[in-house]
N, C-alpha and C positions, 0 to 999 in steps of 0.2 A: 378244769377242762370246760365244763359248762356255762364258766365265768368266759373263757378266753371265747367261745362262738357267740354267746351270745352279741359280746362287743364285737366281733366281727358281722355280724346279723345289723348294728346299728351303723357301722361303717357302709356299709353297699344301700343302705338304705337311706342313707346320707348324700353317696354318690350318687344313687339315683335320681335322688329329689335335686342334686346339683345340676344334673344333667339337665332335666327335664326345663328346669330353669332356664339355663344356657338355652334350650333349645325352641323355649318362649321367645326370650331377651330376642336373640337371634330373628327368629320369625317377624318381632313386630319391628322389628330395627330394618330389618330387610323390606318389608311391606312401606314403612314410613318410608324408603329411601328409592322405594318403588314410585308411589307414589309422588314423590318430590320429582323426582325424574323424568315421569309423565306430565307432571306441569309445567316443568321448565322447558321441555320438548313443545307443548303448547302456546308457552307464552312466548316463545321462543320465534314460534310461526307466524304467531301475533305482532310479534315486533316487526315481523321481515314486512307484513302486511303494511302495517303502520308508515315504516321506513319511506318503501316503495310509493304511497300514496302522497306523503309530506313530499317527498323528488320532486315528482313531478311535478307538484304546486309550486313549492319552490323556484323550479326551476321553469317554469310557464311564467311566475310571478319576475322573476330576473329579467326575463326577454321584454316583459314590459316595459319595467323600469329603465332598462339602457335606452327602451324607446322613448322613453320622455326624457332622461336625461338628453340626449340627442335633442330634442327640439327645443329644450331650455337653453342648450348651450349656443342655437342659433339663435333662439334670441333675446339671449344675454349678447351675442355677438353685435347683430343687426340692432339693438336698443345702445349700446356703448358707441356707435358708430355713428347714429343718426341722433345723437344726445352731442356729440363732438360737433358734429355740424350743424345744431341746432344755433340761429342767432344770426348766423353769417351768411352770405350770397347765397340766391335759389338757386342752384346749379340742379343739371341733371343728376347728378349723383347724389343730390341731399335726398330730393322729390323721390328716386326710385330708393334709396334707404328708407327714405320716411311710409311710401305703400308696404315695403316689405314688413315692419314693425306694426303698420297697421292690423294688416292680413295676420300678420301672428296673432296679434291681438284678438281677434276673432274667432281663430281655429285652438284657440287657449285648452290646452288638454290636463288632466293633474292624472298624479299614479292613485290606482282603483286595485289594487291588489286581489285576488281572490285567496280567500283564507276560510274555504269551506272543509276541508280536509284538517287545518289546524286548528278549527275550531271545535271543531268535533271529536279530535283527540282530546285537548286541554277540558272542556267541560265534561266527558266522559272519564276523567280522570286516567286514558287511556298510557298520557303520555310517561306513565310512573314504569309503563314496561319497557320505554327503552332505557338500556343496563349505562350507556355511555353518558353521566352524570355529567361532562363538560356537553354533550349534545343535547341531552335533555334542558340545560340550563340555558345556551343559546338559542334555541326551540320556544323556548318560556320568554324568554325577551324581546324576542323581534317581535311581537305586535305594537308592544310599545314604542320601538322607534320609529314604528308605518305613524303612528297615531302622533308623534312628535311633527313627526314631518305632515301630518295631515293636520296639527291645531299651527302648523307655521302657514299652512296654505290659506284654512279658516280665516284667522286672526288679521293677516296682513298681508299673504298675496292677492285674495277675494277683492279686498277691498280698496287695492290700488290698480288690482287692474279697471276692475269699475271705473273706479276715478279715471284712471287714464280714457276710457275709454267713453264716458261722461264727455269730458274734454274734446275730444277727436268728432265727437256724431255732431255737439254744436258748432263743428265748422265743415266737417263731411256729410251730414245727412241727408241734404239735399244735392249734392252734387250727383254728378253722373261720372263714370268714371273716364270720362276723354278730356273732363274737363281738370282734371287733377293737377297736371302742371300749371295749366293756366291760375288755377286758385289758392295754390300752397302757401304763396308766401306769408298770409296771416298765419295759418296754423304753424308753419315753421316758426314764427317771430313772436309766439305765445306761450311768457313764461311759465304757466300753468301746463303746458304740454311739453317742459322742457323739467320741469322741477317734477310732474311727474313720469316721464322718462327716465330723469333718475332716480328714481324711488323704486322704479319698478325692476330696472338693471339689477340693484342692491339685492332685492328680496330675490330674483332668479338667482343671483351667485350664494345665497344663502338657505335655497330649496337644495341646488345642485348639490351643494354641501353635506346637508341631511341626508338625500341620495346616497354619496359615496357612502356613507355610514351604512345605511340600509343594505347597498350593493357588497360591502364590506362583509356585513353577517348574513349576507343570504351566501355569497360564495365560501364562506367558512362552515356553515350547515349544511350545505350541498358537500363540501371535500369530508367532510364528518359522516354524512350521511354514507358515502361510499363505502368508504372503510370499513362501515358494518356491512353493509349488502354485499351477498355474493355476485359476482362480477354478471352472472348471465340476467340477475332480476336488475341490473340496473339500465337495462334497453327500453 
């Protein structure tokens, strides 16, 4: 009899130390899972922040771009056009093709992207908290192809528009501009102003190109973007 309580007396005390257990386990399982929760809710915030800031750059930086592609594409136009007619009869139409390509020349803009919000994500290692690993990874790549497109500007559009435009001031820089028709016909009939005309045609359908590229992944990071953002933080 004294055998059989006893061994009842290590059972409950057994149970008890089970319990107690459980109800450790329990506690810091719950506490860890609290805790996890509270951060994900945080980082969570974080990311909406993050999101919302890259948008907008983003999409400020797009509206640039379509603006220069826009003026490349005039003139790439207006350079194909006054390069066809370079050689042959002064007509009116060459002389006003040829001011037009001039003045571009002149007003020559390149893309300036601003990437102070993406900069400041990637060097703060911020960009590890958005969760959409295909967004994160196109996020991480577009500065490279701005920088493609800006060592294609460096390397060979800098230095043919120069050129071209070396060319043009040796025979326009003393004129005045009523005298333009009157004086064309050398500049028109100068192969140097013709071989670089098309040089320069080339490297605009070549910028353009890089562009689409660029405009390509900034509207793929913009429709990615969205789809995290709740609909009302994307105004």
């Amino acid at each position: 009899m004294k055998t059989l309580l006893r061994s009842s007396g290590n059972s409950s005390l057994a149970a008890d130390a089970l319990r107690d257990l459980i109800i450790v386990v329990v506690g810091i399982l719950a506490a860890l899972w609290l805790e996890s929760w509270w951060q994900d809710r945080q980082d969570r915030a974080e990311e909406l922040v993050i999101l919302k800031g890259l948008r907008t750059e983003f999409v400020m930086n797009r509206a640039q771009l379509v603006d220069k592609m826009s003026a490349w594409n005039e003139s790439a136009v207006a350079t194909e056009h006054a390069h066809r007619l370079m050689g042959g009869p002064i007509t009116e139409e060459l002389t006003t093709e040829a001011r037009e390509v001039f003045v571009i020349v002149d007003r020559m803009q390149f893309y300036d992207p601003t990437q102070g919000q993406l900069t400041s994500v990637m060097s703060s290692g911020k960009l590890g908290l958005v969760r959409n690993a295909d967004l994160r990874a196109r996020i991480a790549d577009w500065p490279a192809l701005v920088a493609d497109l800006d060592i294609e500007r460096s390397l060979a559009f800098y230095e043919i528009t120069e050129g071209l435009r070396s060319v043009l001031n040796r025979h326009t820089s003393t004129w005045a501009d009523s005298q333009f028709e009157f004086r064309a016909e050398a500049l028109l009939a100068d192969r140097d102003v013709d071989n670089h005309l098309g040089d320069w045609h080339q490297n605009l359908l070549r910028m353009t190109n890089e562009a689409e590229l660029i405009l390509a992944a900034t509207d793929e990071i913009i429709e990615l973007i969205d789809a995290e953002l709740p609909h009302q933080s994307k105004e």
